[in-house]
C-alpha positions as CSV (number, residue, x, y, z in Angstrom):
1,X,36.0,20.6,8.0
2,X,35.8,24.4,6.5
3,X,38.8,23.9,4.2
4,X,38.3,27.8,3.6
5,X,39.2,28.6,7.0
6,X,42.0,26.6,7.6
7,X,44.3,28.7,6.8
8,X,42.9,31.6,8.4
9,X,46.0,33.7,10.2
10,X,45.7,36.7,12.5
11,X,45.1,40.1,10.1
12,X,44.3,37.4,7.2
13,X,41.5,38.0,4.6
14,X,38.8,34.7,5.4
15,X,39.5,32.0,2.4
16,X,36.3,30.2,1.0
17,X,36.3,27.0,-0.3
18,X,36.0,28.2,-3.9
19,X,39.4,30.2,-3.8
20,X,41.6,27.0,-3.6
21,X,41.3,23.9,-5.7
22,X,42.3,20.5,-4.8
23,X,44.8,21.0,-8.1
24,X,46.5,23.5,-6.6
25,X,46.9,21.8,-2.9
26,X,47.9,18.3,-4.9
27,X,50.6,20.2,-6.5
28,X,51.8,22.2,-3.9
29,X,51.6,19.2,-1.2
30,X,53.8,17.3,-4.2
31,X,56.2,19.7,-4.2
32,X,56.9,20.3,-1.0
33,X,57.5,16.8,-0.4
34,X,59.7,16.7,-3.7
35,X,61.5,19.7,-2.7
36,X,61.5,20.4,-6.5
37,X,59.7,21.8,-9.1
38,X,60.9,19.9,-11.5
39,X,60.3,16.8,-9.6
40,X,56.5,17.8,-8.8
41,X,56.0,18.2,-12.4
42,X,57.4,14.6,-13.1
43,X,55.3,13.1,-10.9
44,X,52.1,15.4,-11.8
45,X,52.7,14.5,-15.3
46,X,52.4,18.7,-15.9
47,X,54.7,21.2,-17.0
48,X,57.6,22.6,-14.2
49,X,55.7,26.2,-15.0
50,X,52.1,24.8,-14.1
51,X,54.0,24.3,-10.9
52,X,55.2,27.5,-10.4
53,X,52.1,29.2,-11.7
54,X,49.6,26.5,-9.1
55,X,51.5,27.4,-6.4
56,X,52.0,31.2,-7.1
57,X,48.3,31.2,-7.4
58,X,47.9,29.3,-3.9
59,X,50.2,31.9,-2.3
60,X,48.1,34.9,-4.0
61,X,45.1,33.0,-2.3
62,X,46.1,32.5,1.1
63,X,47.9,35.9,1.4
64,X,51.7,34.3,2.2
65,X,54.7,32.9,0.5
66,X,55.0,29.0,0.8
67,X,58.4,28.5,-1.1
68,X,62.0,30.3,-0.3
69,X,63.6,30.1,-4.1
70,X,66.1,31.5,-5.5
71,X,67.1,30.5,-9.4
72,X,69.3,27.3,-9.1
73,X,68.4,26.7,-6.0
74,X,66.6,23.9,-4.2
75,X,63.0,25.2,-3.1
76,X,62.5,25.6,0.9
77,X,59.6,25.7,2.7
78,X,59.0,29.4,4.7
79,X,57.3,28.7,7.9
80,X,53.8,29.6,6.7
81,X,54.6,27.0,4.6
82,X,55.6,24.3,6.9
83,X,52.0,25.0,8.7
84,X,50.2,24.9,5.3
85,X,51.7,21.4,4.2
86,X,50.5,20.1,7.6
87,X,47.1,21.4,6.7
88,X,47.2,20.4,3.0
89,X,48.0,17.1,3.9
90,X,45.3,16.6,6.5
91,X,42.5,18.1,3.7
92,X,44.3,15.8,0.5
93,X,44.1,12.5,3.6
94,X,40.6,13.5,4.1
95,X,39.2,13.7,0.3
96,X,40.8,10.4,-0.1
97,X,38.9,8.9,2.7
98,X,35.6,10.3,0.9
99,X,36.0,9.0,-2.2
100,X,37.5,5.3,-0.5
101,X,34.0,5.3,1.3
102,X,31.5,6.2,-1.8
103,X,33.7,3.5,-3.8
104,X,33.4,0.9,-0.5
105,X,29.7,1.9,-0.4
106,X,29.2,1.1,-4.5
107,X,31.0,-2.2,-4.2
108,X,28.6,-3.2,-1.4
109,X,25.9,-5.8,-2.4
110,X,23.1,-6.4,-0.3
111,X,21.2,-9.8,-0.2
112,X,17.6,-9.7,1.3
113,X,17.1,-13.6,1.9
114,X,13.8,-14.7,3.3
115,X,14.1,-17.7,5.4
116,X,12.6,-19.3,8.5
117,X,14.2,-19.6,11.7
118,X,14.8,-23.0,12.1
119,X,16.9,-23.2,8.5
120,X,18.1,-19.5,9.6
121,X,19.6,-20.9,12.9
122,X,20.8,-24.8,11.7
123,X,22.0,-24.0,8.4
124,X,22.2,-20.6,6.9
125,X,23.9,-19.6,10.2
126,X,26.9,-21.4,9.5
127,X,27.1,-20.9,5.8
128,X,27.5,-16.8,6.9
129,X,31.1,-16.5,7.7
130,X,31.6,-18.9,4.0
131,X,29.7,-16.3,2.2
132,X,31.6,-13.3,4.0
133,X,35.1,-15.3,3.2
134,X,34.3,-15.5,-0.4
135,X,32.1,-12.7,-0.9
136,X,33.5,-10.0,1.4
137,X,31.2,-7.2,-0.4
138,X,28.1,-9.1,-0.1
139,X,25.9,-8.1,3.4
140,X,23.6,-10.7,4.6
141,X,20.0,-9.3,5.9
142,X,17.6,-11.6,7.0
143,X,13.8,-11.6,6.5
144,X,10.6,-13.3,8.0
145,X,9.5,-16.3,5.8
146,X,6.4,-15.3,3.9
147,X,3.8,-17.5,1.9
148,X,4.8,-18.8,-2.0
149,X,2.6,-16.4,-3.7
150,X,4.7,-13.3,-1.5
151,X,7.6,-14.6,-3.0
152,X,6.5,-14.7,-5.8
153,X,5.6,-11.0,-5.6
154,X,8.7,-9.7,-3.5
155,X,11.3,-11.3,-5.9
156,X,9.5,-9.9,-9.0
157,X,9.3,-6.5,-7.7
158,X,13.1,-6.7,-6.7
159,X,12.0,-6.4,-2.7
160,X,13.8,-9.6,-2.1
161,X,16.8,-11.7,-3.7
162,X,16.6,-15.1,-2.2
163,X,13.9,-17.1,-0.3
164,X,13.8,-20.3,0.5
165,X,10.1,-22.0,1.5
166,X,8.6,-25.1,1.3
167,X,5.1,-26.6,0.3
168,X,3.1,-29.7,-0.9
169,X,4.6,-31.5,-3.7
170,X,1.4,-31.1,-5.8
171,X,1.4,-27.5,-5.8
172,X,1.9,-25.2,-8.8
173,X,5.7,-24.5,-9.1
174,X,6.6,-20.7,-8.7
175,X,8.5,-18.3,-10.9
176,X,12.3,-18.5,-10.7
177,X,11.8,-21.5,-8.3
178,X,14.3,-24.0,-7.9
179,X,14.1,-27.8,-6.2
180,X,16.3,-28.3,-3.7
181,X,14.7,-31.7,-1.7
182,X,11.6,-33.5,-0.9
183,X,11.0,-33.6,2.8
184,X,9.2,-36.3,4.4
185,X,6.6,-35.3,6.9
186,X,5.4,-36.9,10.5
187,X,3.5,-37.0,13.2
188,X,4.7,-36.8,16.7
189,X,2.9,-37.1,19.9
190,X,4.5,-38.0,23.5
191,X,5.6,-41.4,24.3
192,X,2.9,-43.8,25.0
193,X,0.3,-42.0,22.7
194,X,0.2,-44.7,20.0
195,X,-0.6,-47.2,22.7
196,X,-3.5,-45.0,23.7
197,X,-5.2,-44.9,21.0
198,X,-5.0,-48.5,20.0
199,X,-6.5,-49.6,23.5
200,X,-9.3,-46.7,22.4
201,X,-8.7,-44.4,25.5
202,X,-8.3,-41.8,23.5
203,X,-9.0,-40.1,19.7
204,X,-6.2,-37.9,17.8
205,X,-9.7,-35.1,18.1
206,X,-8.6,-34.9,22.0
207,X,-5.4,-33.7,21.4
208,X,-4.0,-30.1,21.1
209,X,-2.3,-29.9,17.1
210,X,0.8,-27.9,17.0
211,X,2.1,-26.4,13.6
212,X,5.4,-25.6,12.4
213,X,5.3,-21.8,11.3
214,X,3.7,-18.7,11.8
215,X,0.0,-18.7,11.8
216,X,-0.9,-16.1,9.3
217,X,1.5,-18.3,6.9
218,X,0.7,-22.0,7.6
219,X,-2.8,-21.4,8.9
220,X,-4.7,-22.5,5.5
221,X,-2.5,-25.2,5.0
222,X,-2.5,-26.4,8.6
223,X,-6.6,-26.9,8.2
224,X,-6.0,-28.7,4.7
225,X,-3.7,-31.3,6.2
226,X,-6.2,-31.6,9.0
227,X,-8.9,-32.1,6.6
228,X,-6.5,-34.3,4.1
229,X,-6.2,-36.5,7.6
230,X,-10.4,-36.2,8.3
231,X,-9.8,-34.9,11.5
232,X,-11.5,-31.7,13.6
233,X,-10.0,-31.3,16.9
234,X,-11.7,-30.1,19.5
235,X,-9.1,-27.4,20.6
236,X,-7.6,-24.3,18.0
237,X,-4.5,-25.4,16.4
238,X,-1.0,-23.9,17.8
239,X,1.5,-22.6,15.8
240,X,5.1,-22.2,16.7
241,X,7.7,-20.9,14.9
242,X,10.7,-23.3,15.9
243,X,10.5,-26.7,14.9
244,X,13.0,-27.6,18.6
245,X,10.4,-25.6,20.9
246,X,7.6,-27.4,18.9
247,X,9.4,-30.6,19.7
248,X,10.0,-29.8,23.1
249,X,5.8,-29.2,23.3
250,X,5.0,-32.2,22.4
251,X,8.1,-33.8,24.2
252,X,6.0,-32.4,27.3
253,X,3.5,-33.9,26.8
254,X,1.4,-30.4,25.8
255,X,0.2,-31.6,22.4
256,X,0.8,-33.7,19.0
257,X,2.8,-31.6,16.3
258,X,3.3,-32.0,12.5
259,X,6.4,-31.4,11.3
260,X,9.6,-32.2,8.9
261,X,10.7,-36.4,9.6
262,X,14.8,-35.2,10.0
263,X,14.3,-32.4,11.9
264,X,13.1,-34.6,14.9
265,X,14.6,-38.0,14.2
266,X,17.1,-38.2,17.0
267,X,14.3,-37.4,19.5
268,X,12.0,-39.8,18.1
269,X,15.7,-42.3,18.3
270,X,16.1,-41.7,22.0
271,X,12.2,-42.6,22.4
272,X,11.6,-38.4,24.4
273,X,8.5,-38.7,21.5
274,X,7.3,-41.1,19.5
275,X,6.1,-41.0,15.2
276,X,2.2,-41.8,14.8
277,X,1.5,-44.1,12.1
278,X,-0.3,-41.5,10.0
279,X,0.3,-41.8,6.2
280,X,1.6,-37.8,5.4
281,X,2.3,-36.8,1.8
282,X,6.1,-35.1,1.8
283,X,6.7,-31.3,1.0
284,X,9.0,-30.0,-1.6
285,X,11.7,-27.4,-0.5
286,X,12.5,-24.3,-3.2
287,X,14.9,-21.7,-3.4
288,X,14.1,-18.4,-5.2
289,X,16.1,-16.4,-6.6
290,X,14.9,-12.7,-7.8
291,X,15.6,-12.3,-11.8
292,X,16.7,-8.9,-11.2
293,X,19.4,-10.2,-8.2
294,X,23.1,-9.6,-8.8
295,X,25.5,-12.1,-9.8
296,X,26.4,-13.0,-6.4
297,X,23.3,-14.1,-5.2
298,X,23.7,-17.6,-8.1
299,X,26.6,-18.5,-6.0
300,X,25.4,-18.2,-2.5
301,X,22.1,-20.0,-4.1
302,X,24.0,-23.4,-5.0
303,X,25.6,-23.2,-1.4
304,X,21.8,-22.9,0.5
305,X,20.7,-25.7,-2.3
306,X,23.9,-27.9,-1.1
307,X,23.3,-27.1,2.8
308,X,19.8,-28.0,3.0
309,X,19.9,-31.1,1.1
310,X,18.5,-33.7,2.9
């Protein structure tokens, strides 16, 4: 809005915004709600002539006489002034507005969490209206799951305030890393499979491998657990990025999949796939949490370490 112009009037000289200062509007606007000087000083916390010199300076500025007042008398708004206040008050609503926004858009903390689908869908999905109850200035944005050593890098550098990752028990711990469970590990094929394989009609080599993950994260360890296991299938592994859909492969008969014990248990209950007795070491899960991260992000931390406790 051109606050100068707004109280432009036929045959009146243009105002700019430098002419009129918030001061003067505040104590005019207080005034004529006050319909007294004396009042609008009260309430200003100024002198009753500061009144009468801010608004006789306002009046010099816009060219018209806002007040009707006679010594002894109460102040009345002339007509001009009637449509000023209007004005006044719509500027005075407006810079109130501003300043409520810059304050709302300081308060705001965002949270950069790096997470993978399957805990960002089953678990940290339902722990977001919590966090937005009890931290109403805290904004949630979700990022891809990257490797331990990215971490590493992106909470150091401030790029990221919380991850949560997994890997094998034996491996070095990260900076500002934080146990939240051990994880045991399986192997799932369709139903049937383990029969197969004893009666020799088949080798674990036939079989199409499906990894949890995205490949440019779990590839390297997807060919250590291969080699940990001394296999070398004949097909290129698969890697899927939800643990259900990798399920569901398998489930279909489309391939045997490594992945987290709990995540398919009931499946593995109602006999739709069935565990291979392969010995598989478990994998730790971590939290992460950025040493430069605000205060809020130790709080929502213990509630992702007490969700994804298993």
């Amino acid at each position: 809005m051109d606050y100068g112009r707004v109280f432009a009037r036929p045959g009146m000289e243009t105002i700019v915004l430098e002419d009129v200062t918030f001061a003067q509007l505040r104590t005019f606007a207080c005034a004529a709600r006050a319909s007294s000087f004396a009042d609008a000083a009260d309430q200003l916390d100024i002198s009753q002539p500061s009144v009468s010199e801010q608004v006789k300076i306002l009046e010099g500025r816009l060219g018209c006489r806002l007040f009707r007042r006679r010594r002894g008398t109460t102040p009345v708004l002339t007509s001009e002034g009637e449509e000023a206040l209007e004005e006044v008050e719509k500027i005075l609503a407006a810079s109130r507005n501003l300043f409520k926004l810059g304050r709302k858009s300081a308060d705001k903390v965002l949270l950069r969490i790096s997470v993978g689908p399957y805990l960002a869908e089953n678990y940290l999905r339902r722990l977001i209206p919590r966090i937005y109850r009890e931290y109403p200035n805290v904004q949630i944005d979700l990022q891809p799951l990257v490797s331990s050593t990215e971490v590493t890098q992106l909470v150091e550098s401030g790029e990221l305030e919380l991850a949560v990752y997994a890997e094998p028990t034996d491996a070095d711990l990260q900076p500002y890393s934080r146990l939240i469970c051990e994880l045991s590990m399986v192997v799932i094929a369709p139903p049937g499979t383990r029969a197969r394989l004893a009666a020799g009609e088949c080798a674990l080599e036939d079989f199409q491998f499906i990894f949890p993950g995205r490949r440019e994260i779990s590839a390297r360890w997807a060919r250590q657990c291969l080699r940990d296991l001394q296999l070398a299938p004949s097909a290129p592994t698969i890697f899927v990025d939800f643990v259900d859909a990798l399920a569901q492969l398998v489930e279909d008969g489309k391939g045997i999949g490594r992945t987290m014990r709990y995540a398919v248990q009931d499946r593995i209950d109602q006999g739709r796939i069935e565990a291979l007795d392969i010995p598989l070491p478990p994998i730790r899960r971590l939290v992460v949490r950025s040493p430069s991260a605000p205060p809020e992000a130790r709080a929502i931390e213990d509630m992702l370490c007490q969700a994804l406790t298993v």
